[in-house]
FINU-692723 format. One record per residue (C-alpha): x, y negated, z negated. Coordinates in pm, whole numbers, padded with zeros to 5 digits, always signed. Layout:
XYZ...
END
This chain:
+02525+10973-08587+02225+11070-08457+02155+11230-08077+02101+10919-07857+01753+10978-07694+01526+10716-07472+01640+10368-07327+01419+10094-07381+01391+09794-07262+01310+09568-07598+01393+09795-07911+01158+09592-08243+01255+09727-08599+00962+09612-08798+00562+09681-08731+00501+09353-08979+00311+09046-08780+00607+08916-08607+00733+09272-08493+00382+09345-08337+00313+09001-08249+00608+09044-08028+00574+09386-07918+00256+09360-07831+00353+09073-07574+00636+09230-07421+00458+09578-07326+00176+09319-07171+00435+09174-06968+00564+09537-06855+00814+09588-07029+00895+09934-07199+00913+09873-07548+00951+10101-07894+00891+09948-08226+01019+10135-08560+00902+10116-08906+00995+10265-09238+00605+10267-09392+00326+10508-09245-00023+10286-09206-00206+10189-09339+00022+10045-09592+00039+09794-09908+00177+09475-09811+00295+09195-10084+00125+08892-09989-00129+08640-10058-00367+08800-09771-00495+08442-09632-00453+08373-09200-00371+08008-09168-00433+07830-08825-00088+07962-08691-00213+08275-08726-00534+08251-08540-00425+08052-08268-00178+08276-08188-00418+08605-08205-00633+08435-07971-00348+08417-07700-00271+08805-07738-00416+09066-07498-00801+09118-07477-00947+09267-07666-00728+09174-07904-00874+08877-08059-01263+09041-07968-01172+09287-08228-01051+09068-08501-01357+08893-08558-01573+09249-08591-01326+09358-08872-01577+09394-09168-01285+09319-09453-01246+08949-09338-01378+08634-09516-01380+08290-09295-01228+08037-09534-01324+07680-09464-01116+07485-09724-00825+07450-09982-00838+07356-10325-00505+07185-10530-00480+07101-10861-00215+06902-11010-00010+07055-11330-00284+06837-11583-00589+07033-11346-00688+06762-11175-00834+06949-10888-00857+06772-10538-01084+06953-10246-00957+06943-09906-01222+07109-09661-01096+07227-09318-01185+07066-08997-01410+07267-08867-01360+07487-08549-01525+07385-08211-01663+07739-08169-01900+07786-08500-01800+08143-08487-01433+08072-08568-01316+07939-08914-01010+07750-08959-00839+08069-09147-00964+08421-09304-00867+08606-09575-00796+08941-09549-00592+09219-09720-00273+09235-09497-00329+09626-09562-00614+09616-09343-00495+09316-09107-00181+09478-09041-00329+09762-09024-00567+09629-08746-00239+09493-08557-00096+09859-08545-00405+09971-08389-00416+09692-08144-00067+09834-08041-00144+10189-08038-00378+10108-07743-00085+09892-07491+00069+10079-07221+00481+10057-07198+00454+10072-07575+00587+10359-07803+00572+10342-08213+00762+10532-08432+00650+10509-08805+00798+10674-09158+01127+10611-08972+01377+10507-09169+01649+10237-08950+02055+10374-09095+02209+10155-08784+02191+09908-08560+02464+09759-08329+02468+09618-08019+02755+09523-07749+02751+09309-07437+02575+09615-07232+02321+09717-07478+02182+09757-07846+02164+10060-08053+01938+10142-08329+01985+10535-08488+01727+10612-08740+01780+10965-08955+01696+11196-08662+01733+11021-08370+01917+10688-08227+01730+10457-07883+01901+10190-07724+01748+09886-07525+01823+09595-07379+01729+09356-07644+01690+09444-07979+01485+09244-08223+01482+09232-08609+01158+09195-08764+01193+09393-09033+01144+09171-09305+01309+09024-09635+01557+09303-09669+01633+09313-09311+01892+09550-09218+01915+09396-08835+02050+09065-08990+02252+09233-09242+02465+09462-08989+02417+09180-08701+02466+08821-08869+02639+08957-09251+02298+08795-09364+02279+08848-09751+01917+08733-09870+02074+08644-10238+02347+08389-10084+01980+08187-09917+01674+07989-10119+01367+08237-10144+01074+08223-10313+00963+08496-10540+00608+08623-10647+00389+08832-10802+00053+08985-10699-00250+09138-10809-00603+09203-10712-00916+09147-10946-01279+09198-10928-01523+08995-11071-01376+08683-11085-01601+08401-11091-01655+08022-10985-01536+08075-10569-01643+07777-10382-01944+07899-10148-01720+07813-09854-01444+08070-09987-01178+07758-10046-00834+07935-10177-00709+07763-10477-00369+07661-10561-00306+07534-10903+00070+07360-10990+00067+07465-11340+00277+07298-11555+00475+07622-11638+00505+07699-11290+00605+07390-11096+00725+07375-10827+00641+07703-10836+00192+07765-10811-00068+08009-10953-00334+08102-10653-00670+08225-10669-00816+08359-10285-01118+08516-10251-01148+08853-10110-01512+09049-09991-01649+09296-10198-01606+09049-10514-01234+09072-10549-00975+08877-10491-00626+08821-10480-00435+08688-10791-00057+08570-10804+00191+08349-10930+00556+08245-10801+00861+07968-10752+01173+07955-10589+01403+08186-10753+01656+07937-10844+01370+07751-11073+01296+08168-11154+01624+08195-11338+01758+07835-11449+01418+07846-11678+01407+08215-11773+01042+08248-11623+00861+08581-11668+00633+08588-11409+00440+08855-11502+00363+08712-11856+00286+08389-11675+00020+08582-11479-00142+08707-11749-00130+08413-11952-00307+08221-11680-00525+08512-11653-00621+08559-12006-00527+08312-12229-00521+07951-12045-00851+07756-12144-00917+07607-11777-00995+07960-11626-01139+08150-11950-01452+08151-11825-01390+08275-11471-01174+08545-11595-01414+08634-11843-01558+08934-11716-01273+08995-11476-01077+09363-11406-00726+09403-11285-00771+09673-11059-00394+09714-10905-00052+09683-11006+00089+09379-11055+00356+09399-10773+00673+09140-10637+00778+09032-10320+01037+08752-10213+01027+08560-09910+01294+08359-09807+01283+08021-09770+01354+07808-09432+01586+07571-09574+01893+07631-09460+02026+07681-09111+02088+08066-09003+02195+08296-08706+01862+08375-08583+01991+08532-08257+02307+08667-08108+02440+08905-07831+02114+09089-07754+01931+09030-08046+01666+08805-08200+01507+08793-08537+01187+08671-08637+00965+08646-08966+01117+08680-09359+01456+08863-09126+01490+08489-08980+01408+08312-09334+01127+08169-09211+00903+08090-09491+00776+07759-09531+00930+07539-09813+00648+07398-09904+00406+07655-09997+00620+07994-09920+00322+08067-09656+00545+08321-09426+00290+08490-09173+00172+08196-08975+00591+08125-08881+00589+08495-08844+00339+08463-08555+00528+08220-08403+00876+08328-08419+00715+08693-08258+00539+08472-08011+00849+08288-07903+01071+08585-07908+00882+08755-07665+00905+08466-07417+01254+08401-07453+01311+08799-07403+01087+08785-07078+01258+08514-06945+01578+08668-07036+01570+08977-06853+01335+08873-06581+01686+08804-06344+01884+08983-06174+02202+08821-06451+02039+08812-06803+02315+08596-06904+02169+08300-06706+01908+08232-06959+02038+08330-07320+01851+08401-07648+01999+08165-07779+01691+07955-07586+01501+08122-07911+01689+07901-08162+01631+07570-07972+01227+07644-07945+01211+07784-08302+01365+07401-08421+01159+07242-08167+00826+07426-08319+00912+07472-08684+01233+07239-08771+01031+06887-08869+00775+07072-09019+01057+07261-09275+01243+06961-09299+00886+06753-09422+00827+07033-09644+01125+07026-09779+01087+06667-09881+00771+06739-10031+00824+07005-10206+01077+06817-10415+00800+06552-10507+00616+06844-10638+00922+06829-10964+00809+06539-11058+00496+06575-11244+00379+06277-11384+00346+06146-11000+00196+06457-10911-00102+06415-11143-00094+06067-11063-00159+06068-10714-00382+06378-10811-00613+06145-11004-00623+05844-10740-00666+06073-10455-00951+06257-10602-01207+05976-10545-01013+05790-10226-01170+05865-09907-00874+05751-09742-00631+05975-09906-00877+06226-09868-00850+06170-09513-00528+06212-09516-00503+06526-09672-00733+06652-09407-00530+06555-09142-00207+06739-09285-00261+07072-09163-00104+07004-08785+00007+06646-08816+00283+06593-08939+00309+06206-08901+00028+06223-09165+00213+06448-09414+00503+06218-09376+00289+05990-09518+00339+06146-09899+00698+06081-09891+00602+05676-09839+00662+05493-10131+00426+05245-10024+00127+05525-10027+00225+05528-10433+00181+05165-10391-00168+05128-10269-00275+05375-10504-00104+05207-10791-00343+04920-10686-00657+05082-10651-00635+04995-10244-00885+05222-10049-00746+05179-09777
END
């Protein structure tokens, strides 16, 4: 094994949002911290590039000038709405509340190349923070004293160790057994295009439940400099019951299907047409242990409604740095365990997954998809509702109502 070099005290593998999120927090609150990663940055990044609320919200409570410098980044656009469409294409538009400052949008889009990218740089400039990149992670272990994590040249140890370091996370796999196969994921495809036409002027991202794809969705977000990003995915178990090739389904969609020939006219593919999984928080995992946390896709964290995974990211990073704080703030760490972290990542994220869950199942049944499609489209009320699903809850419950079916059945507006 590698020489053992520095002590830490907070060791992060993984320089993803969650792994900087949290690092970033910890070396504000003094505490000497290293984060490894495996990729040099900038780096490519799988991923459908849009910042949901989660995300900004929890950017604004990081170090200044943190937050000052996200809104100067040039390769942003403010996105003030989502689009659905139901597997027949009947499209419903749900804008975003908008934000009390009129500087702030409800969510960007961004190539996580360039936002991660900005979230390394943020780092580069904390004090009590070291980064090690191209660093490939052999080992980790830890014991009741301390953790251990021994890349190919050199091994640290800390205090706390925490696993951010993705899908494929090697921190749950030596710490917890975790085996991403034996859990639900999602898996997707993604591509970026120029020239694609038809973008609402408020830069809405589009989902579309194609009929092929459901519960699975094709996605169309805007990007500057006239491109955007183009994908297509479903849970993997829906992936291989039905024999799906997702990369002729992309260019089907792309090329072929009648409903977008004329935005994808003129279009270019101008990457590769890359996959990613990102597994799925429906199931109950170890999320934290004797010294250790894990946050992001290494906690299965991605929501099982839409597969979104870097808005949980933020706040599993967010809520493993507090829970570390607190836990070695004493004299006794062992009077406040991590296992804290499991309790406040149920309290923050557990209803919503459990909702999601629900819905997501509605989503299989089609002919009640484009049903309530249809009524919703010209219902103020349900329109309404929609708008109030984003951080209510009590209103998304609301879809899983048979009576909502009910009223719309009967034309009620109300």
């Amino acid at each position: 094994m590698p020489e053992k070099t520095k002590h830490y005290d907070v060791i992060v593998v993984g320089a993803g949002p969650s792994g900087l999120n949290c690092a970033i927090r910890l070396a504000d609150a003094g505490l000497s911290t290293l984060v490894i990663d495996k990729a040099t940055f900038p780096r490519e990044k799988i991923c459908g590039d849009a910042l949901s609320d989660k995300v900004i919200s929890n950017i604004k409570t990081l170090p200044s000038p943190i937050y000052e410098n996200f809104h100067k980044l040039v390769e942003k656009l403010p996105c003030y709405g989502i689009k659905f469409a139901s597997p027949n294409f009947t499209e419903l538009t749900i804008p975003y509340a908008l934000a009390q400052n009129p500087d702030d949008a409800a969510g960007y889009i961004i190539p996580r190349k360039s936002f991660d990218h900005f979230m390394m740089k943020a780092a580069e400039g904390m004090n009590n923070l070291d980064l090690i990149t191209g660093a490939k992670v052999i080992h980790v272990e830890c014991n009741n004293s301390e953790c251990q994590v021994s890349t190919n040249e050199n091994t640290y140890s800390g205090e706390v160790l925490v696993g951010a370091d993705g899908a494929h996370s090697i921190t749950a796999q030596k710490l917890t057994g975790y085996r991403y196969k034996n859990h639900p994921y999602f898996i997707g495809l993604r591509a970026y295009y120029e020239n694609v036409k038809g973008f609402d002027a408020n830069n809405y991202v589009e989902i579309y439940f194609t009929r092929k794809l459901n519960p699975g969705y094709f996605w169309i977000f805007p990007l500057p400099d006239n491109q955007a990003n183009i994908g297509v995915g479903l849970p993997y178990r829906d992936y291989r019951k039905r024999a799906i090739n997702l990369k002729h389904e992309l260019e089907q969609l792309t090329n072929h299907e009648p409903f977008f020939r004329e935005r994808f006219a003129k279009s270019k593919l101008i990457s590769t047409i890359r996959g990613e999984i990102i597994p799925m928080g429906l199931q109950k995992r170890q999320i934290s242990g004797n010294r250790f946390i894990l946050t992001g896709d290494a906690a299965g964290l991605g929501d099982p409604l839409t597969a979104e995974g870097i808005g949980n990211a933020f706040i599993s990073g967010r809520l493993a740095a507090e829970t570390i704080i607190k836990f070695l703030s004493g004299k006794n760490p062992e009077e406040y365990s991590l296992k804290a972290y499991d309790e406040r990542i149920r309290q923050y994220l557990g209803k919503e997954f459990k909702l999601n869950k629900k819905l997501h199942q509605l989503t299989r049944y089609e002919q009640l998809f484009n049903f309530l499609f249809k009524r919703a489209k010209d219902n103020q009320s349900i329109i309404n509702l929609f708008l109030k699903m984003g951080n209510n809850l009590d209103a998304r419950k609301m879809l899983t109502k048979p009576s909502l079916y009910l009223r719309l059945l009967l034309g009620f507006k109300r």
